[in-house]
C-alpha positions in Angstrom: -17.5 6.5 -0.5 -20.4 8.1 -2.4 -20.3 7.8 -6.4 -21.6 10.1 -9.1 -22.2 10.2 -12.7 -18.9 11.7 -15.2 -20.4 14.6 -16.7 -22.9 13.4 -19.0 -22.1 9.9 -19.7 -23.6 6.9 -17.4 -20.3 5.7 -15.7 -20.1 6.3 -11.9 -17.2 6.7 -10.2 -16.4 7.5 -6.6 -15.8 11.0 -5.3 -12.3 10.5 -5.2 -10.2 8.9 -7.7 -7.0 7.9 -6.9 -3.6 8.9 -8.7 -0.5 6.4 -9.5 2.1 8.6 -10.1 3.6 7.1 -7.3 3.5 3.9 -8.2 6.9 2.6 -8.5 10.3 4.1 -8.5 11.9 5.3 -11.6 11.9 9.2 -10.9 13.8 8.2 -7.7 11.3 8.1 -5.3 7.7 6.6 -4.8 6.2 3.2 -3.7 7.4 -0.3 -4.3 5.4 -3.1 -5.8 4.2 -3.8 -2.2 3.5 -0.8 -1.1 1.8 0.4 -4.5 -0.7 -3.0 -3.9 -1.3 -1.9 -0.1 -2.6 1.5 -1.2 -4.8 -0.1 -4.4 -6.4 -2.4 -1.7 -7.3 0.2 1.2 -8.5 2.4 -1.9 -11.0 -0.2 -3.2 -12.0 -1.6 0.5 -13.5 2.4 1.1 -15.3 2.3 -2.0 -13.1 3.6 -4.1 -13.1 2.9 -8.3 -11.3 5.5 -10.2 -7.7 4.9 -11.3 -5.7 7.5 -13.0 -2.3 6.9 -14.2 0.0 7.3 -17.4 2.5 6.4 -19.4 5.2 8.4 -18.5 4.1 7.8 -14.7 7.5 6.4 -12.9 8.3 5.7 -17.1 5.7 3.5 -17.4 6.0 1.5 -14.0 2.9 2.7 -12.9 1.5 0.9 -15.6 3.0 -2.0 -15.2 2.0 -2.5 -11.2 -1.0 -1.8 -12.3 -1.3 -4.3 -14.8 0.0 -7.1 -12.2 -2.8 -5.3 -9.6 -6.0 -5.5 -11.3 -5.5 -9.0 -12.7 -8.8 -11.0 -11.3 -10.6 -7.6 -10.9 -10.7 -5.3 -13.8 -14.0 -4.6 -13.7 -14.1 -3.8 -10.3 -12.3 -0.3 -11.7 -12.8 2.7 -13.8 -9.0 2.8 -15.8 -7.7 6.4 -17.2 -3.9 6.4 -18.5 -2.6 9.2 -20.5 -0.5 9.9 -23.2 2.1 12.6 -24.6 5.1 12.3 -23.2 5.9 9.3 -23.8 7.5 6.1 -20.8 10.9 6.9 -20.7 13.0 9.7 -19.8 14.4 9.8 -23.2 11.1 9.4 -25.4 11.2 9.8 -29.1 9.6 12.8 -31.3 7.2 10.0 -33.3 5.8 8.8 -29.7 5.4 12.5 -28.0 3.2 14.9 -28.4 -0.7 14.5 -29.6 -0.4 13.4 -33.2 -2.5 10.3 -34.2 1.1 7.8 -34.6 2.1 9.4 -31.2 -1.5 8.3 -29.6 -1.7 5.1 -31.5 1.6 4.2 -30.3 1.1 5.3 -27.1 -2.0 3.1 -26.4 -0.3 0.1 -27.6 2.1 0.0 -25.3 -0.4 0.9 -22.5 -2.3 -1.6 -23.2 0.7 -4.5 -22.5 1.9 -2.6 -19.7 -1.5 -2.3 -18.2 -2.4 -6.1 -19.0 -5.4 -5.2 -20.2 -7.9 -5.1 -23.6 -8.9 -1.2 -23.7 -8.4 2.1 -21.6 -11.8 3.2 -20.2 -10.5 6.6 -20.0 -8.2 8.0 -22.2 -6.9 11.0 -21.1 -4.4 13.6 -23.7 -2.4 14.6 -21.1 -1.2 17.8 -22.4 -1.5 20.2 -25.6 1.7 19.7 -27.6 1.5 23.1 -29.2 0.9 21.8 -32.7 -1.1 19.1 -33.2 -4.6 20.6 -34.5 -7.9 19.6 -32.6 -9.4 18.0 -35.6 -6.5 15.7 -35.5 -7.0 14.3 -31.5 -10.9 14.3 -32.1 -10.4 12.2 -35.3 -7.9 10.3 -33.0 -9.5 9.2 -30.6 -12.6 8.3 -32.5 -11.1 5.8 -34.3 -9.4 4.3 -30.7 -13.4 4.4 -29.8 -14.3 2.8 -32.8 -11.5 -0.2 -32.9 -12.8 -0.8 -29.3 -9.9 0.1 -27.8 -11.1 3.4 -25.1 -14.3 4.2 -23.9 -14.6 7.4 -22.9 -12.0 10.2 -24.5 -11.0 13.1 -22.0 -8.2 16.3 -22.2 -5.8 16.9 -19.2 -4.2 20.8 -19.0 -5.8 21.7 -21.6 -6.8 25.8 -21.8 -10.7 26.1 -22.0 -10.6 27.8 -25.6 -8.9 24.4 -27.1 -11.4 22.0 -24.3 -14.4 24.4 -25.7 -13.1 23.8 -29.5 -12.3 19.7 -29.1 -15.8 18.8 -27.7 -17.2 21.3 -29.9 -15.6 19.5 -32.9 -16.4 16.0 -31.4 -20.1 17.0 -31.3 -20.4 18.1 -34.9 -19.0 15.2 -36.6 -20.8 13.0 -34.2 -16.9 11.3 -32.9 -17.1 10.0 -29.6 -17.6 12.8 -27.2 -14.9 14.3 -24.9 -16.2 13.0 -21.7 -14.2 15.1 -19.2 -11.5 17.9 -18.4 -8.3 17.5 -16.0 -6.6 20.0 -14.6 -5.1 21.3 -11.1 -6.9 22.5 -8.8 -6.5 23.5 -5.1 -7.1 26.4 -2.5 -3.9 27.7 -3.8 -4.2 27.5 -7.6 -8.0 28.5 -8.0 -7.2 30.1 -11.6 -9.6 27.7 -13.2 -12.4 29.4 -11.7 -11.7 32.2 -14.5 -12.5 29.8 -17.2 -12.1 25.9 -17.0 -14.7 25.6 -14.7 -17.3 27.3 -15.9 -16.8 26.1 -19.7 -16.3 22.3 -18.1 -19.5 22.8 -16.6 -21.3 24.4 -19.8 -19.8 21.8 -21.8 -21.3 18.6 -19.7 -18.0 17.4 -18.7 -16.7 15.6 -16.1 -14.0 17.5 -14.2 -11.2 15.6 -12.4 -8.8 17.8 -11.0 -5.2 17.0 -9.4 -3.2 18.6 -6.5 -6.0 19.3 -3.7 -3.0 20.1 -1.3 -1.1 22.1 -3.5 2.1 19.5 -4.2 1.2 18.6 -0.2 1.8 22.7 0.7 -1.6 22.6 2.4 -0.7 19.9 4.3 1.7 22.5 6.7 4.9 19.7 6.4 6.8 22.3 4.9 6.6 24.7 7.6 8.5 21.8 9.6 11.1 21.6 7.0 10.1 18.6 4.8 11.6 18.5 1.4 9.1 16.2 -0.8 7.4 17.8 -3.5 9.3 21.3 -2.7 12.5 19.3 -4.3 11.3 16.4 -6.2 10.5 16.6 -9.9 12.8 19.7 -9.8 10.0 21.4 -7.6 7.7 21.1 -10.7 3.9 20.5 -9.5 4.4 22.1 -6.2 3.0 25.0 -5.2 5.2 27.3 -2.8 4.4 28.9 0.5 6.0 32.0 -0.8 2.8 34.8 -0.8 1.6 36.7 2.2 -1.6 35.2 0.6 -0.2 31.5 0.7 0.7 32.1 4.3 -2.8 33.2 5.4 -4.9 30.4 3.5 -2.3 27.8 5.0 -3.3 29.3 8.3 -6.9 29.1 7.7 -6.5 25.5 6.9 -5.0 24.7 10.0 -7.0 26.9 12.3 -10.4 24.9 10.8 -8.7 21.7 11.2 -8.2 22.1 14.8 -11.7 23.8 14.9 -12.8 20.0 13.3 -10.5 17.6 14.8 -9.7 16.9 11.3 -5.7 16.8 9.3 -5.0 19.6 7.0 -5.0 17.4 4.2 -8.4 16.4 4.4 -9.4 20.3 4.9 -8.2 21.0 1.5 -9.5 17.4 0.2 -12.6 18.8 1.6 -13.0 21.8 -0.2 -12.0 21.2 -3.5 -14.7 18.3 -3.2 -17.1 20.6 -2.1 -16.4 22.6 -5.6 -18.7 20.1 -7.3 -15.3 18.4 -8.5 -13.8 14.7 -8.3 -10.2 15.3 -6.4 -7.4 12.9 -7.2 -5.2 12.2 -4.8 -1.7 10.7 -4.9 -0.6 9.1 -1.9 2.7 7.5 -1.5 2.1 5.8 1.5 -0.9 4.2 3.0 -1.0 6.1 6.0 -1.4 9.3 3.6 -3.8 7.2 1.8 -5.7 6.7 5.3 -5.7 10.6 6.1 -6.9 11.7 2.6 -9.8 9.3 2.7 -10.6 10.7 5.9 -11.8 14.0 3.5 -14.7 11.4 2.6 -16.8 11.9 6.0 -15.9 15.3 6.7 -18.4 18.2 6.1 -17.3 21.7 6.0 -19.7 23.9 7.5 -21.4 27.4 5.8 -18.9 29.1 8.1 -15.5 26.7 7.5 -16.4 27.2 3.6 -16.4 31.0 3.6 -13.3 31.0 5.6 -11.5 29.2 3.4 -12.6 30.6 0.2 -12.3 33.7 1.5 -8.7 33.7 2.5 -7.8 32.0 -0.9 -10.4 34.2 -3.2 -8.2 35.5 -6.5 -6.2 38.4 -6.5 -4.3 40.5 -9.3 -1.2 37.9 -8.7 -2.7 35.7 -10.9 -5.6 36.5 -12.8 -4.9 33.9 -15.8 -2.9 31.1 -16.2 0.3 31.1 -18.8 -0.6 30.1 -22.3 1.0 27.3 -23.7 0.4 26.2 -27.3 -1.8 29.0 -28.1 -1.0 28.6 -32.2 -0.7 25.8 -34.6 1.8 27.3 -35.9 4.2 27.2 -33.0 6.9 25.2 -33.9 8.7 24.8 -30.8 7.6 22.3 -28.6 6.6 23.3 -25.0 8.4 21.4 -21.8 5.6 19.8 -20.6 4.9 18.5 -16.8 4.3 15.3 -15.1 1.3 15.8 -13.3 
């Protein structure tokens, strides 16, 4: 597996970093303890070093495989957990959200999950609608400071409030928001509009989940699978439901054939080839196996056009929906998982 640098810091991690929101089995489905360790293992014996979970991953089981996992090899690892929804289904107000007690609390009980001394990471998973950027920046400075993260990042975050966060951690000299999360696939290419290009302006590294579209771009549903479709109340999944949809799926499997390659590592494929890291989030180690097949495969000039071309944006979706667009907003947003 190759490695890079995150945006403008000196940490290299692999090209593909791998997701644990499978890990464990509290939603109702995912991977058991053995299972979970299988996929941690093939992971790190193809290079790989980039871990990305969160608390309210499997409600905190995620976290606590993991912890068991990495015992003995911690440093073999790049760890990123998140916080703002808090580990159970039924999370209080005080430990939700992005305020400082929410994120203080938050990492304290990441930290004893995880087994571990500090997050090298730490990811705000999603805007809460009220908290004001002065008050994460501050935040997560003073984690910095204590020793307790390393590197500060925002997940699903709109550019205007990524822009305005490392923008206010530059000017007061706080530690620096290192890197932007957000999804990111052949069928959700809004981020093109405006978190990619102010990502890249702003030096940061950009992780980005669902390469197969919540596994749509794998063709499974076409054969009737369920999975993503109905898990999670279909949240994170994005529908074959567009003439559009239909044609880049097609494209996807006619350029897999073309390559001898699964759809999944087509789609794996491009979104690498977008100058991003992809995160996967494999439930079983044979889907682990076929996404890390993406690693060796190289798209060609034409296989690139083809497929960027049959999923270039149209007037169905110009912009993504704003959530938490004023400080005033009172009413807390239902966030997702992902």
């Amino acid at each position: 597996m190759k490695y890079a640098l995150l945006g403008r810091t000196g940490l290299n991690v692999s090209e593909l970093a791998l997701g644990t929101a499978n890990f464990g089995g509290r939603w109702g489905h995912g991977a058991d303890a053995a299972e979970s360790a299988a996929i941690l293992n093939l992971y790190a014996e193809a290079g790989g070093n980039f871990i990305d979970t969160a608390d309210v991953y499997q409600f905190g089981e995620s976290e606590e495989f993991l912890g068991d996992l990495l015992q003995g090899r911690r440093e073999d690892f790049v760890l990123a957990t998140k916080f703002s929804n808090g580990a159970s289904a039924h999370a209080g107000r005080l430990v939700t959200g992005n305020s400082r007690k929410a994120m203080v609390a938050s990492l304290e009980a990441s930290l004893k999950r995880l087994k571990t001394d500090r997050i090298d990471l730490y990811w705000v998973h999603h805007p809460d609608a009220v908290t004001p950027s002065e008050e994460i920046v501050r935040g997560l400075d003073d984690l910095a400071r204590a020793g307790k993260i390393i590197y500060a990042g925002l997940s699903n975050f709109p550019a205007w409030r990524l822009a305005r966060a490392a923008t206010l951690a530059e000017l007061t000299g706080a530690v620096p928001i290192a890197s932007a999360q957000f999804e990111y696939s052949l069928v959700h290419r809004e981020p093109e509009a405006d978190l990619l290009p102010a990502s890249r302006a702003l030096g940061l590294g950009i992780v980005t989940w669902s390469p197969l579209g919540g596994g749509m771009l794998t063709g499974k549903y076409r054969g009737g699978e369920k999975g993503r479709a109905e898990a999670l109340g279909g949240k994170v999944f994005q529908a074959e439901d567009t003439d559009q949809r239909s044609a880049i799926l097609d494209a996807v499997l006619a350029v897999a054939a073309e390559l001898g390659a699964s759809p999944d590592q087509i789609a794996i494929a491009w979104a690498a080839s977008r100058g991003v890291i992809p995160l996967i989030g494999p439930r079983s180690q044979a889907q682990l196996k076929s996404n890390l097949g993406a690693t060796s495969l190289r798209l060609g000039p034409d296989h690139l056009a083809r497929l960027t071309d049959a999923s270039r944006l149209t007037q169905r979706a110009e912009t993504a929906p704003a959530v938490g667009l004023s400080h005033g907003d009172t009413e807390r947003p239902v966030l997702p998982v992902a």
